[in-house]
C-alpha positions as CSV (number, residue, x, y, z in Angstrom):
1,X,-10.9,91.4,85.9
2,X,-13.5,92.0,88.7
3,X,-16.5,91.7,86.8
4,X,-15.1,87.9,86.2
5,X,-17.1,84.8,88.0
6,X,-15.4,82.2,90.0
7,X,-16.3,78.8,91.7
8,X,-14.6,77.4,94.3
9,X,-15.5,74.3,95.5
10,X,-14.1,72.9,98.9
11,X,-14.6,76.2,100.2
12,X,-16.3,76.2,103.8
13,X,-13.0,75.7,105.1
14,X,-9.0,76.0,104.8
15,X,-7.8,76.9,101.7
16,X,-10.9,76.6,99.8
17,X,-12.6,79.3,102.1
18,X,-9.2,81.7,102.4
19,X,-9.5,81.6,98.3
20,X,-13.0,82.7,98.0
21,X,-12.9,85.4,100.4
22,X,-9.4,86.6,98.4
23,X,-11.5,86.3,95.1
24,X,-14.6,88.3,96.8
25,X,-12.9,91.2,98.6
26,X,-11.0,91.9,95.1
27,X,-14.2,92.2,93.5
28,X,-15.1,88.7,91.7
29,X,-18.8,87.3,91.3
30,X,-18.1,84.3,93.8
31,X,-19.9,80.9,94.0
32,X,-19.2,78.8,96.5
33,X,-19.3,75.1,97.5
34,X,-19.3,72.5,99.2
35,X,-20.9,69.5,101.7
36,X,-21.8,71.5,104.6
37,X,-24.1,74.6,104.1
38,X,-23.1,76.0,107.5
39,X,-19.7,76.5,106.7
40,X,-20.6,77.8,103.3
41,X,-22.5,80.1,105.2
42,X,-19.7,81.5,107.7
43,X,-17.5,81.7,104.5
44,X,-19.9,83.8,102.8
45,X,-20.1,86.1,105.7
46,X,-16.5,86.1,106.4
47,X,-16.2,87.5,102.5
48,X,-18.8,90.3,103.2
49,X,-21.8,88.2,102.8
50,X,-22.4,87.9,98.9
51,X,-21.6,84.8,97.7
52,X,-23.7,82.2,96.0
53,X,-23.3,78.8,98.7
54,X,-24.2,75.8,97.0
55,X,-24.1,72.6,99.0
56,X,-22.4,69.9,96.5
57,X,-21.2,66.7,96.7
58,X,-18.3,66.3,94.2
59,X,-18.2,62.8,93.5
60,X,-22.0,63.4,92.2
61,X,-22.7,63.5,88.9
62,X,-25.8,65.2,89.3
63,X,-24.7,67.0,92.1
64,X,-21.9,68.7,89.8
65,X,-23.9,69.7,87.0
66,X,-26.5,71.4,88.9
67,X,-23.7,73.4,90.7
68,X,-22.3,74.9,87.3
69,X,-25.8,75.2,86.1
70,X,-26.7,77.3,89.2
71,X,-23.6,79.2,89.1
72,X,-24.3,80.1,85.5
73,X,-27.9,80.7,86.3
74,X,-26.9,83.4,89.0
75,X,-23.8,85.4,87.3
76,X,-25.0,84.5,83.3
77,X,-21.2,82.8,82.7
78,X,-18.7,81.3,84.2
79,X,-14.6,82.4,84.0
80,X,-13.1,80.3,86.7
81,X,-12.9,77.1,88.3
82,X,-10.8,76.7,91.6
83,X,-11.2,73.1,91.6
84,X,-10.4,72.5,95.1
85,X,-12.3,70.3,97.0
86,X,-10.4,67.0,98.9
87,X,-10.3,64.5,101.4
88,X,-7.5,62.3,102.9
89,X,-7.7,58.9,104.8
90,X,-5.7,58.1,108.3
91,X,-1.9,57.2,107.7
92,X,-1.6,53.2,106.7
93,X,0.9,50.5,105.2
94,X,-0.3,49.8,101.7
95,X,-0.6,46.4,102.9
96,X,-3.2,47.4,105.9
97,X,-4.7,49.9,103.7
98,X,-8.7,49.5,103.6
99,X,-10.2,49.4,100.3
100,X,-12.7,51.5,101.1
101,X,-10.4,54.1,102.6
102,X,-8.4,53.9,99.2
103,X,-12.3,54.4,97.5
104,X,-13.2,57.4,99.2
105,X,-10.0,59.2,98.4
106,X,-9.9,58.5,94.6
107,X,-13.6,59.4,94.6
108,X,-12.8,62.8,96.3
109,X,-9.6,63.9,95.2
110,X,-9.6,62.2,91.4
111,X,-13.2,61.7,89.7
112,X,-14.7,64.7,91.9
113,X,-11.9,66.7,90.4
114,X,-12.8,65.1,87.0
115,X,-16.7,65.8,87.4
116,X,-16.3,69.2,88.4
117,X,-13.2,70.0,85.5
118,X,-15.2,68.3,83.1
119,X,-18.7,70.2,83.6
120,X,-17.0,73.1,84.0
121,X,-15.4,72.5,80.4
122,X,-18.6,71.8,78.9
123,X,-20.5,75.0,80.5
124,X,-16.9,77.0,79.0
125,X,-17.0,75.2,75.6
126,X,-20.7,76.5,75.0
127,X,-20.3,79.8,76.4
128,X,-20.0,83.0,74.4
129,X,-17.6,84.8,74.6
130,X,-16.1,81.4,74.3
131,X,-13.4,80.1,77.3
132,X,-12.6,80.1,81.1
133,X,-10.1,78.9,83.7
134,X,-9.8,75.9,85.7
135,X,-7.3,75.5,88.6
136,X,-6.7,72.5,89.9
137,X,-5.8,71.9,93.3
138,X,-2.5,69.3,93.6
139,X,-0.3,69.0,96.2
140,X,3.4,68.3,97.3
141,X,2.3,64.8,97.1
142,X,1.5,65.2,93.6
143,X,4.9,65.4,93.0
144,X,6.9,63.7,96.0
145,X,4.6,61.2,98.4
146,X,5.0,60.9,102.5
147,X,5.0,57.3,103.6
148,X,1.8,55.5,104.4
149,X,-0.6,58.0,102.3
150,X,-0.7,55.9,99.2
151,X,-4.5,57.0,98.2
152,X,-4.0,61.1,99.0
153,X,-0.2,60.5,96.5
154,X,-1.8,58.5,93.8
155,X,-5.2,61.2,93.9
156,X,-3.0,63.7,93.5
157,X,-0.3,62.5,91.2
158,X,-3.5,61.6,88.9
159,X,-4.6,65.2,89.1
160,X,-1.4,66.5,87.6
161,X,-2.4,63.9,84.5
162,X,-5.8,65.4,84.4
163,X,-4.5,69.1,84.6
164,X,-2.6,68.5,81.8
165,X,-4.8,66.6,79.6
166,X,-7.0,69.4,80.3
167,X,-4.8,72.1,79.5
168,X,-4.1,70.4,75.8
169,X,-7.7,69.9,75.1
170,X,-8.6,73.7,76.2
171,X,-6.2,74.7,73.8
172,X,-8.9,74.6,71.2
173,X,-11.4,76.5,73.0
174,X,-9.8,79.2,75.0
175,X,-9.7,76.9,78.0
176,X,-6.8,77.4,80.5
177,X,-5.7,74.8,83.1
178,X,-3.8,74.7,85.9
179,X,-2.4,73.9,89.0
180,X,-1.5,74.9,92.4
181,X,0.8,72.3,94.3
182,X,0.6,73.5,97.9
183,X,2.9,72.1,101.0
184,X,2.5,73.1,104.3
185,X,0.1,75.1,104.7
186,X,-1.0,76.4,107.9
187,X,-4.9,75.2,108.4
188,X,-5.8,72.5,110.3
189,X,-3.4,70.4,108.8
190,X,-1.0,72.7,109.6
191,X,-1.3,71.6,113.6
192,X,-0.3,68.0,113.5
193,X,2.4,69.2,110.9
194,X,3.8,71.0,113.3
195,X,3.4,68.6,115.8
196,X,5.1,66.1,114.0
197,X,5.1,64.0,110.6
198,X,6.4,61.0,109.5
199,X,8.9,61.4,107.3
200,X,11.1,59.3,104.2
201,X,13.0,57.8,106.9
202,X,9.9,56.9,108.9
203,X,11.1,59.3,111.8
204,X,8.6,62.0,113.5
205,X,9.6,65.7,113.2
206,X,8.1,68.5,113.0
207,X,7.7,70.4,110.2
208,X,7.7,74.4,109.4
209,X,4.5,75.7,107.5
210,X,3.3,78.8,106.0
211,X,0.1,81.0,106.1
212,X,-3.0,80.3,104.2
213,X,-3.1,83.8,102.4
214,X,0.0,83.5,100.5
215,X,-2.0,80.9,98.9
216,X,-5.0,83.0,98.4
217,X,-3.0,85.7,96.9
218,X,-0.8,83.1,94.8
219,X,-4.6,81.6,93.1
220,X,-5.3,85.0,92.8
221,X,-2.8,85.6,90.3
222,X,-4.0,82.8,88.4
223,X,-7.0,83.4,87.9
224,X,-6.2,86.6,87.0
225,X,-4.0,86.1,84.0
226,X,-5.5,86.5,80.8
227,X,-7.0,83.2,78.6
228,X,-3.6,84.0,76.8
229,X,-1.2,82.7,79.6
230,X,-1.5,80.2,81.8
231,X,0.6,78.9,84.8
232,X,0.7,75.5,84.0
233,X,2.1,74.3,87.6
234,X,2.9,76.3,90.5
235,X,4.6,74.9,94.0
236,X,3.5,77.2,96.6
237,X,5.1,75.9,100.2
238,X,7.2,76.4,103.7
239,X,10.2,77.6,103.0
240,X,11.9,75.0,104.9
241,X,10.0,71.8,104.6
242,X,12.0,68.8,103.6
243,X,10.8,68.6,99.9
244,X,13.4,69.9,97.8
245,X,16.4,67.6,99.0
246,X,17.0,64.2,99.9
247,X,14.7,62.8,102.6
């Protein structure tokens, strides 16, 4: 399992950066990426130093396939995909929602997710031996939206589709897909949860969250399953957020 390589993109912060330093100190070949070298760059030394940073911008085509082609260029393969990488847009009505807000989001969350899975897929296809792992990175609101964050819930409720499409077509090729559905965890998010959200009955309370390394430890296990089992969907969350009841 150690001798495995792993890209994580989103990773110069929050859960993207807990992950890859989880995957690195338990002895993975680790790329890393994301928009902002710098942060790459503390992530990498926060893991010991050895990871490949590469500064991608997922909603680039280009962008995408030069990242898997350097990843595969460094470690000769590539075994797993911790597809991670996301944005959000300030809380609005639907009706006051700006378009562009709405673009930026479904770039991010949806066709970056899509561009990354689906190079990924193709770099795993051609590959001998033959296979590889991609984790996608959902949400709470993949499943259950907050009010006013109609972009972030449809992104993420389309990543669920794309998870399983992916998982069907992977059948064929020793291609594994899943996803991690995460709710309040304790990153920067974390603070204003804390703080106070809006909730289903458009009150503010605050709300209980959880730390960043149960996550870590929960994609861990993931990626470590053989190409023979797959966690299709895990929910990973506080204990006590208002999720599994009525709101």
């Amino acid at each position: 399992m150690g001798s495995k390589v792993v890209l994580v993109t989103g990773a110069g912060s929050g859960i993207g950066r807990a992950v890859a330093i989880q995957l690195a100190k338990s002895g993975y070949q680790v790329a890393i990426a994301g928009r902002r070298m710098a942060a790459l760059e503390e992530t990498a030394a926060a893991a010991g130093g050895k990871l490949l940073c590469i500064s991608t911008d997922v909603t680039d085509e280009a962008a995408v396939a030069k990242m898997i082609d350097t990843t595969i260029s460094k470690f000769g393969r590539l075994d797993v995909v911790f597809n991670n990488a996301g944005t959000t847009a300030p809380a609005a009505p639907i009706d006051e929602l700006e378009v562009d807000a709405w673009r930026r989001v479904i770039d991010t969350n949806l066709t970056g997710v899509f561009l990354v899975a689906r190079a990924a897929f193709r770099a795993m296809k051609a590959q001998s031996p033959q296979g590889g792992r991609i984790i996608n990175n959902g949400s709470i609101a993949s499943v259950t939206p907050r009010p006013n964050m109609a972009p972030y819930t449809a992104s993420k409720h389309g990543v669920s589709g794309l998870t399983k499409t992916i998982a069907l077509e992977g059948r064929r090729y020793n291609i594994a897909c899943g996803q991690i559905d995460i709710g309040n965890v304790q990153t920067n998010l974390g603070i204003s949860m804390q703080a106070g959200t809006l909730q289903a009955d458009f009150t503010i309370k605050p709300e209980p969250t959880f730390d960043v390394q149960h996550v870590a430890e929960a994609v861990q296990y993931m990626a470590g399953l053989p190409l023979s089992a797959n966690v299709l969907n895990m929910t990973v969350m506080a204990s006590h957020m208002p999720f599994v009841g009525r709101g």
